[in-house]
MDTraj code that builds the backbone (N, CA, C; nanometers):
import mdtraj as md
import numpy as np

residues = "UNK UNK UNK UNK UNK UNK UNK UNK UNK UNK UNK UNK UNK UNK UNK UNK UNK UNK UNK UNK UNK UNK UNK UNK UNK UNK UNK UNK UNK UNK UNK UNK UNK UNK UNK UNK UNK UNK UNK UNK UNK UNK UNK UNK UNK UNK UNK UNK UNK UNK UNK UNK UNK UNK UNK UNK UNK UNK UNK UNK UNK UNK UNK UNK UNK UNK UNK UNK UNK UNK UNK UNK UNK UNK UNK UNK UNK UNK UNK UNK UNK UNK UNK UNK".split()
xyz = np.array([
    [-1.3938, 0.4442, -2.5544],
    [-1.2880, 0.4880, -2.4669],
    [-1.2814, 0.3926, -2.3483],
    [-1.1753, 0.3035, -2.3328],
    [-1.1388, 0.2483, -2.2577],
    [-1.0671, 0.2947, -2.1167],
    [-1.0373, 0.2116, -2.0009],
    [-0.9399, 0.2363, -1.8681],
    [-1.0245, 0.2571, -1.7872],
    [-0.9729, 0.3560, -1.6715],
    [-1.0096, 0.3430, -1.5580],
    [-1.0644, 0.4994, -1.5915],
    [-1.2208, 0.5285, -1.4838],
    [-1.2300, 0.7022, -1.4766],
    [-1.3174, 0.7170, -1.3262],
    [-1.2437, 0.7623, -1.2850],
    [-1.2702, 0.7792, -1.1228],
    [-1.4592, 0.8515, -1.1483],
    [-1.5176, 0.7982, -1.0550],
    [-1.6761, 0.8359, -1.1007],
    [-1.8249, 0.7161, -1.1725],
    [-1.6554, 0.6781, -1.2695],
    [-1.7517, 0.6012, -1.3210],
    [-1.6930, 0.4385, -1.2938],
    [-1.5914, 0.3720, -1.2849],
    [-1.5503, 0.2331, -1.2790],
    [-1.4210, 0.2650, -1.1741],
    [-1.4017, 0.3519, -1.1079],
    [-1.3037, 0.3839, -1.0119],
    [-1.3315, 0.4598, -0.9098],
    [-1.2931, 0.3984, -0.7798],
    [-1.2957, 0.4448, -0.6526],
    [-1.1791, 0.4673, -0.6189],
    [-1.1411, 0.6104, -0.5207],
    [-0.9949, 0.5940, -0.4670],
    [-1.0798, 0.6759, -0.3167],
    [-1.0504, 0.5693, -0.2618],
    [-1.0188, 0.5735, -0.0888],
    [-0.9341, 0.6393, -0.0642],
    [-0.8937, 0.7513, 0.0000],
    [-0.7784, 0.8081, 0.0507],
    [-0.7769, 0.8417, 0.2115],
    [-0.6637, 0.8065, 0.2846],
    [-0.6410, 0.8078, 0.4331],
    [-0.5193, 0.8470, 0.4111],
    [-0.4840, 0.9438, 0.5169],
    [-0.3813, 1.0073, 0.5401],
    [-0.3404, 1.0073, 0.6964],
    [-0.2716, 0.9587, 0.7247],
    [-0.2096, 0.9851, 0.8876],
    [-0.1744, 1.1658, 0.9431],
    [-0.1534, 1.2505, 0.8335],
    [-0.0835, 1.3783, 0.8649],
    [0.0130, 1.3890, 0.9633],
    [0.1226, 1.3602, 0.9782],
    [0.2048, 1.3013, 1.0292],
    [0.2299, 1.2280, 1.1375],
    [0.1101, 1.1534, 1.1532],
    [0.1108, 1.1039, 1.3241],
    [0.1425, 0.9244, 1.2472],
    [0.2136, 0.8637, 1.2602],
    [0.2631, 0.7383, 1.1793],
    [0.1717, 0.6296, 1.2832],
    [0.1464, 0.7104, 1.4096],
    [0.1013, 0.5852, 1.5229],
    [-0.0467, 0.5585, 1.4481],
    [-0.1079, 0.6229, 1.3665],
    [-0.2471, 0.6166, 1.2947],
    [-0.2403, 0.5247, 1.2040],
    [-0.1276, 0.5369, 1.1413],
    [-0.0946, 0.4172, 1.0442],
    [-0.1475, 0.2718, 1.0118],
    [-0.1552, 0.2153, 1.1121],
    [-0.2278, 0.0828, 1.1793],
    [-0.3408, 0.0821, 1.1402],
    [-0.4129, 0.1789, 1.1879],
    [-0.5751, 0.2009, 1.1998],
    [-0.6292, 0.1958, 1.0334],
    [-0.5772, 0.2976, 0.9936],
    [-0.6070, 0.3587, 0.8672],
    [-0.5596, 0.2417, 0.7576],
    [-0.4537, 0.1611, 0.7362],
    [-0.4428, 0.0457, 0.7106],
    [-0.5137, -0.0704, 0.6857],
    [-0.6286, -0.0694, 0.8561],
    [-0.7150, -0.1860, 0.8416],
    [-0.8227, -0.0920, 0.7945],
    [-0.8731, 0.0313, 0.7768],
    [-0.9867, 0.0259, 0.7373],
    [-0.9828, 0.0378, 0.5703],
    [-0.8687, 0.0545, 0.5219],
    [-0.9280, -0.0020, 0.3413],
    [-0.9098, -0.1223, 0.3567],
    [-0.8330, -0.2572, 0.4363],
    [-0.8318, -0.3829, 0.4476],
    [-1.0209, -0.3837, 0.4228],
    [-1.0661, -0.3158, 0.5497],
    [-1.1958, -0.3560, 0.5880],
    [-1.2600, -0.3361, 0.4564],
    [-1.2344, -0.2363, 0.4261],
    [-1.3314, -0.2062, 0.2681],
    [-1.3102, -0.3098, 0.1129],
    [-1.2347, -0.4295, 0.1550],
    [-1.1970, -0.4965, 0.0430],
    [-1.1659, -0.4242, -0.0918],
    [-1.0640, -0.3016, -0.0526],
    [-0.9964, -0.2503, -0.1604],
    [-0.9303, -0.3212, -0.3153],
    [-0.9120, -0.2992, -0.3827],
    [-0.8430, -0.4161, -0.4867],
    [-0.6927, -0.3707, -0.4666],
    [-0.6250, -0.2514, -0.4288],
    [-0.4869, -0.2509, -0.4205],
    [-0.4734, -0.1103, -0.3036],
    [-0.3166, -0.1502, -0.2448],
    [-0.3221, -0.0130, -0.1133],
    [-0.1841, 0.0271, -0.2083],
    [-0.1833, 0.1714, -0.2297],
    [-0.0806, 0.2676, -0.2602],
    [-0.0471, 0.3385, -0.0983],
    [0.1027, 0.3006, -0.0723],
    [0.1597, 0.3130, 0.0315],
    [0.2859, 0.4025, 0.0057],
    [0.2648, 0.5874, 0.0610],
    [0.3565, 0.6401, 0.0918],
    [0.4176, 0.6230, 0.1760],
    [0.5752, 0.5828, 0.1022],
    [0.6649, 0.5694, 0.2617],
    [0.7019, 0.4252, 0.2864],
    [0.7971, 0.4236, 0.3413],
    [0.8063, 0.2820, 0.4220],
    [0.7247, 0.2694, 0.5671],
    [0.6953, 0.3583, 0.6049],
    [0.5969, 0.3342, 0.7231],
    [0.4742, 0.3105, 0.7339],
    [0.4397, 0.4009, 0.5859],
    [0.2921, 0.3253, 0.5433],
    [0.3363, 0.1961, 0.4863],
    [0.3903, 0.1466, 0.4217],
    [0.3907, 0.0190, 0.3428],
    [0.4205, -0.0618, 0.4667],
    [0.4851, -0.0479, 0.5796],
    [0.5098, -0.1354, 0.7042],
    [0.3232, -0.1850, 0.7852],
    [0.2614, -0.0897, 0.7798],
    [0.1587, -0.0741, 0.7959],
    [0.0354, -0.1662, 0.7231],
    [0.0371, -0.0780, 0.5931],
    [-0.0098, -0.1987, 0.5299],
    [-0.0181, -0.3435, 0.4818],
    [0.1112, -0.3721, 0.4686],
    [0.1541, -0.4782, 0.5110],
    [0.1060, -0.6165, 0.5906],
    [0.1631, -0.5331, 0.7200],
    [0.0736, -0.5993, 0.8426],
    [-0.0634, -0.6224, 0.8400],
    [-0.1335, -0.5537, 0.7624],
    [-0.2837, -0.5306, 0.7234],
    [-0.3421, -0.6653, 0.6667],
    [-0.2904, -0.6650, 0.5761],
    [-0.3097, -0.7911, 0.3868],
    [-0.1902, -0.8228, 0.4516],
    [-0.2085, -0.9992, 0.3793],
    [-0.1261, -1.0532, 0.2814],
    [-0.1738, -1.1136, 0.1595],
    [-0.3298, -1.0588, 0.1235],
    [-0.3877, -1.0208, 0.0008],
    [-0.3986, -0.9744, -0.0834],
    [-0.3886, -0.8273, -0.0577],
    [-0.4030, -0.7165, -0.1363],
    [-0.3059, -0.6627, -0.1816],
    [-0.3044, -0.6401, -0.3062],
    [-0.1394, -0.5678, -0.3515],
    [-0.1416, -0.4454, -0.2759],
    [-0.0420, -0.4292, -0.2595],
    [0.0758, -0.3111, -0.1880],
    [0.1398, -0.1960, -0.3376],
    [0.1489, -0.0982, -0.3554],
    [0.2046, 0.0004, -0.4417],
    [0.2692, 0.0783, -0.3463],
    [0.3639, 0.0653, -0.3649],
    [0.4283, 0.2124, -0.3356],
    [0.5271, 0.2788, -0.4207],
    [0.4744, 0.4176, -0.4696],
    [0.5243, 0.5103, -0.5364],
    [0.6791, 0.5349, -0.5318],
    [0.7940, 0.5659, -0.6180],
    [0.8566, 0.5960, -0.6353],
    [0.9448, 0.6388, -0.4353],
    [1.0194, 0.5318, -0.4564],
    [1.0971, 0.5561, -0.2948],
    [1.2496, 0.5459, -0.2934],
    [1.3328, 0.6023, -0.1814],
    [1.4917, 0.5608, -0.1756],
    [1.5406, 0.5077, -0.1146],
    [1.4567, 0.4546, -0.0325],
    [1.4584, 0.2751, 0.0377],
    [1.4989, 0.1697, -0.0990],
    [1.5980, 0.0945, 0.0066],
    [1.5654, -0.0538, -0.0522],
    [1.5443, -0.1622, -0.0251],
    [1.4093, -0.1814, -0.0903],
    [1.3042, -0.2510, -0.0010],
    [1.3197, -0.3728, -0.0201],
    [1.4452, -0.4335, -0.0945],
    [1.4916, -0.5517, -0.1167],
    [1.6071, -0.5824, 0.0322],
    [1.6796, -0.4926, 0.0344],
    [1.7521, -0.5014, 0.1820],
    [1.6612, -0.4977, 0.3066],
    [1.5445, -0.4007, 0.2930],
    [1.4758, -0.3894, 0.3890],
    [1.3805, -0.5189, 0.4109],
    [1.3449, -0.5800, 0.3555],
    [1.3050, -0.7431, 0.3158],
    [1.1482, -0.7009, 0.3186],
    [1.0867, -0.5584, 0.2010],
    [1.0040, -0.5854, 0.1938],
    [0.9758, -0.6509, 0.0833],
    [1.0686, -0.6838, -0.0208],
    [1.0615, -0.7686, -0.1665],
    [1.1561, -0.8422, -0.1956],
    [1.1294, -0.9737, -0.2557],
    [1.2501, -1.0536, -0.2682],
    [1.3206, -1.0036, -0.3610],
    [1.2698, -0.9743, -0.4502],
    [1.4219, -0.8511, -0.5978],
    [1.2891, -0.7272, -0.6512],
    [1.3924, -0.6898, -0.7012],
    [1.3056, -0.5786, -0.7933],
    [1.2302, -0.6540, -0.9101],
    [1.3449, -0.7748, -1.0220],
    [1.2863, -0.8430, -1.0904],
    [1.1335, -0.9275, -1.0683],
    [1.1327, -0.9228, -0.9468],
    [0.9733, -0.9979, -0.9346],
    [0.9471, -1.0025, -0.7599],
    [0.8739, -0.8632, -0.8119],
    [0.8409, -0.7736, -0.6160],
    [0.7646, -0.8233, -0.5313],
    [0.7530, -0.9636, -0.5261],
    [0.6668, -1.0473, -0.3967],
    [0.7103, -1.0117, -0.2845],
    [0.5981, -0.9866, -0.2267],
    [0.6464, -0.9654, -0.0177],
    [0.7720, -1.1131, -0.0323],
    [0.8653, -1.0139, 0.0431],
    [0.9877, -1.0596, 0.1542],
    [0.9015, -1.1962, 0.1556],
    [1.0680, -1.2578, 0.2448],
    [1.0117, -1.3372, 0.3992],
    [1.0185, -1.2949, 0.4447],
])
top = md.Topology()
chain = top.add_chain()
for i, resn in enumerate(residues, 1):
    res = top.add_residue(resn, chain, resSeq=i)
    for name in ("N", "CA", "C"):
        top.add_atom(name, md.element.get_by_symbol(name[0]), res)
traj = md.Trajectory(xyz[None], top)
């Protein structure tokens, strides 16, 4: 049995702001600090956040109604590299 199984070959870090967005920042650099392999970013305010964090580490963010191609966080959908 192959993949990923949290316990055994998977860690998930989880930080939550609970709605204070000014935490955002903080919580950002500390999975930076933890040399995470990828940040899953609810929101455009977390992904603004993280962001600023890396320009290493992949960025995920879940299903959103932003567009983060106007918003210049990706150059297309076809191939989602950070903006300029």
């Amino acid at each position: 049995m192959g993949g990923l199984l949290e316990g055994k070959n998977l860690l998930v870090e989880v930080r939550a702001a609970d709605g204070d967005y000014d935490r955002l920042p903080v919580l950002a650099a500390e999975l930076v600090g933890l040399k995470v392999d990828a940040i899953v970013a609810f929101g455009v305010k977390a992904l603004t956040a993280a962001r600023r964090s890396t320009e290493t580490i992949p960025i995920v963010i879940p299903a959103t109604s932003s567009d983060l191609v106007a918003l210049g966080f990706v150059d297309s959908f076809a191939r989602p590299r950070p903006g300029r």
